[in-house]
C-alpha positions in Angstrom: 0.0 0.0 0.0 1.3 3.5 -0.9 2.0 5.5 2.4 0.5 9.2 2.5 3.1 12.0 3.5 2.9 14.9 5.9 0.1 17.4 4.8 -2.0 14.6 4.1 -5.3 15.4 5.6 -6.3 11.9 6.7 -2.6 12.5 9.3 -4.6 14.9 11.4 -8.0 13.2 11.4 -9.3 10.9 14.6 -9.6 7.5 13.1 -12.9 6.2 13.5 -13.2 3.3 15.8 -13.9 -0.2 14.7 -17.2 -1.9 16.4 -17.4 -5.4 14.5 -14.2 -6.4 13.1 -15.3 -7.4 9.4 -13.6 -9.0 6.5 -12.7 -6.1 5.2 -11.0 -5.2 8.2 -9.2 -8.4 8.5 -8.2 -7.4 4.8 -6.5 -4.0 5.7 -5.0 -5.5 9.0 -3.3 -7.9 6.7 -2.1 -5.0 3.9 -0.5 -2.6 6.7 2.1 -6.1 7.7 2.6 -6.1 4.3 3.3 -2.9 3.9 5.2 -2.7 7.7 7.6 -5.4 6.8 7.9 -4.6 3.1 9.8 -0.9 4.3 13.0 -1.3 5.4 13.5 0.0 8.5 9.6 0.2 9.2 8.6 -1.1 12.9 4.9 -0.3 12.7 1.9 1.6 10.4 -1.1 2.9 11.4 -4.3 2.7 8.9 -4.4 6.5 8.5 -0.8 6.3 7.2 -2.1 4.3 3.9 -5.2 7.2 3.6 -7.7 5.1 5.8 -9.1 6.6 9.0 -9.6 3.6 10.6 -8.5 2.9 14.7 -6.3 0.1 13.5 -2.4 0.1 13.6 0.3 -3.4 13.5 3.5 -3.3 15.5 6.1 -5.6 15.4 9.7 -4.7 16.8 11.7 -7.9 17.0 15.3 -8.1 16.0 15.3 -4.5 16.7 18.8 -3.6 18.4 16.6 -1.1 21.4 13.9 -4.0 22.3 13.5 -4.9 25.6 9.9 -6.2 25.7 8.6 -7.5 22.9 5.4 -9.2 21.8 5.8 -10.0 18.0 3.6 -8.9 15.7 0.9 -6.4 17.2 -2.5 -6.0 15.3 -4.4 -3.6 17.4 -7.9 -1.9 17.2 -9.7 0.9 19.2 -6.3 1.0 21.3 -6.2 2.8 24.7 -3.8 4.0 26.7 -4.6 2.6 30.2 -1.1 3.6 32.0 2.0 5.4 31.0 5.3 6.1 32.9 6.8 9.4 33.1 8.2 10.4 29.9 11.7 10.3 28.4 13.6 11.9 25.1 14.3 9.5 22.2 14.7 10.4 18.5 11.7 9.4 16.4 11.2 8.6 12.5 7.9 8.3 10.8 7.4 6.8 7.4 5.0 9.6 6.8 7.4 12.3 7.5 10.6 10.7 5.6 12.5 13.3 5.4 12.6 14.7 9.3 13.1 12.9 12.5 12.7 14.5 16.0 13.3 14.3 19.9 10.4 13.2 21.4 9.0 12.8 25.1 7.0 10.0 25.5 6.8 7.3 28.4 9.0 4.4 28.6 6.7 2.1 30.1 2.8 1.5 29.1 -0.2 -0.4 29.5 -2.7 -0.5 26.2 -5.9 -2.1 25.6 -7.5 -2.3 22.3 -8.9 -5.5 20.0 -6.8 -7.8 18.7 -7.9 -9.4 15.0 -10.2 -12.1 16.4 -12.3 -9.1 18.1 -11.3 -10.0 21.5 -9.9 -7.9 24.0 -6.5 -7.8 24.5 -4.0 -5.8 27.4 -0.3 -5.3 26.5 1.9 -4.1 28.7 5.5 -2.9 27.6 8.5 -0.9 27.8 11.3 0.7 25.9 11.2 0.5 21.9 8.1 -1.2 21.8 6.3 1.4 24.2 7.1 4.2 22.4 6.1 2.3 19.2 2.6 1.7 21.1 2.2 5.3 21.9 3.2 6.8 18.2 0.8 4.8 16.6 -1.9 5.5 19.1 -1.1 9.3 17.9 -1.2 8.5 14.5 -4.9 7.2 15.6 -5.6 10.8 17.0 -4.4 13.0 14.4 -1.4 13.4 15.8 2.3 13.1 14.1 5.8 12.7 16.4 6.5 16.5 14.8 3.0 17.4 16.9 5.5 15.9 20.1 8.9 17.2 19.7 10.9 18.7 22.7 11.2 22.3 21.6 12.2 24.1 18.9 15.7 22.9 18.4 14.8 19.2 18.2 13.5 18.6 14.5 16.7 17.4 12.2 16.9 16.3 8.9 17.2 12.7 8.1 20.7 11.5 7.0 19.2 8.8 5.5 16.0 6.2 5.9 16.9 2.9 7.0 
């Protein structure tokens, strides 16, 4: 699927949340791995990121060199944040911002709820690389991008290159 770039209107939308999870669904769950593990460097997508403004996002960070906790592959709707710890500075990519990464605040420890594929409940709890994975997805959900979340003025760079 083609990812939509900053200034895309659908970035800044709420997504709307999912009450039955239908074929259709199951369908776009599947095309956002696809898409997640078919870009190099790419640890997660959101469905607003492919134009579709739908509460759905897919995580998966393992192999990566700053994972702690890790769960696999994470197919989340309607997430939640239920807890957070306090926050901490880490530098933050976005495919939909490829050219930019930032310094961005966010808590190192977390506790989300959502729906998992089969339209059960499901409570994740996590830490380093994959919490802050969680939690800019989750934004992505709300409208938000990691440039929306930088740490001041002097902490937006220009990316060397894109993994």
């Amino acid at each position: 699927m083609k990812v939509v770039e900053i200034g895309s209107r659908v970035l800044s939308l709420v997504a709307q949340p999912v009450d039955e999870i239908s074929k259709e669904h199951r369908r776009l769950a599947q095309d956002l791995v696809e898409t997640m593990y078919g870009t190099p460097g790419s640890v997660g997508i959101a469905a607003p990121q492919v134009g579709v403004s739908v509460s759905l996002f897919v995580l998966d960070v393992s192999g990566h060199k700053r994972t702690n906790t890790c769960h696999g592959l994470i197919v989340l709707f309607n997430p939640e944040i239920i807890s957070a710890s306090e926050p901490v500075i880490i530098r933050e990519g976005c495919m939909s911002v490829p050219h930019l990464t930032g310094d961005v605040r966010r808590a190192s420890q977390v506790v989300v709820r959502g729906m998992g594929i089969d339209g059960k409940e499901i409570i994740i709890e996590s830490d380093a690389f994959e919490a802050r994975g969680l939690l800019h997805e989750i934004d992505h959900l709300a409208g938000k991008l990691f440039i929306d979340r930088i740490d001041g003025p002097h902490a937006l760079f220009k990316r060397k290159r894109y993994l």
